[in-house]
N, C-alpha and C positions, 0 to 999 in steps of 0.2 A: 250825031255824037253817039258814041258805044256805050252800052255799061261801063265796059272797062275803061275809056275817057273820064265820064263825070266820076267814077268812083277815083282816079287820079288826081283831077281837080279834086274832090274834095280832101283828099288826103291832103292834098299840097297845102290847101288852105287853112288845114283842122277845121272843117264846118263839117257839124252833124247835120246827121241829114233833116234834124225837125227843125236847123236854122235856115235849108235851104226850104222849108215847105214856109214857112214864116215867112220868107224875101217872097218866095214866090208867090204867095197868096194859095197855098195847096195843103193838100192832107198829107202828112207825113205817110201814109200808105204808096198816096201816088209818088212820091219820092221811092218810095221803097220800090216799086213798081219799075221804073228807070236805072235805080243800080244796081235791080235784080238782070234787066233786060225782057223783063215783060213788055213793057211797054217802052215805045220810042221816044227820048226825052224831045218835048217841044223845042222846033226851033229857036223861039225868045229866051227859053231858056236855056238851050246852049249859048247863042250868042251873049246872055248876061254874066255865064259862068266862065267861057275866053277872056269876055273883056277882063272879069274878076281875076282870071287869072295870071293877064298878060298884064296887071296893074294899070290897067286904065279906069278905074276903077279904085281911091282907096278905099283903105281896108278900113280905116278909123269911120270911113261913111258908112259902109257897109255894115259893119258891126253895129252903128250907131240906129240905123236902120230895123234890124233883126230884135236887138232890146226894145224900142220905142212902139213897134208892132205889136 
């Protein structure tokens, strides 16, 4: 997955990026890292940001997820 993917996905989703370091269990830095294209976003987590976005995945879990974290 590219920078420019996961910064798509998240757009699509409206998730900041310090909700995807919360889902993910990461520092909002290594987020940042990823949609800068420093770094290469981990496979798991591309695969959890597809499924998120191809709605396999709801959104009411996902969110509910991000809060309770």
């Amino acid at each position: 997955m590219t920078a420019a993917e996961i910064n798509a996905i998240l757009g699509r989703l409206k998730m900041r990026q310090t909700d995807l370091a919360v889902l993910a269990s990461v520092t909002a830095r290594s987020v940042n890292n990823w949609t800068s294209g420093r770094w290469p976003v981990p496979r798991p987590i591309a695969i959890l940001l597809r499924a998120i976005d191809q709605g396999r995945i709801p959104d009411e879990w996902l969110f509910d997820q991000v809060r309770t974290t």
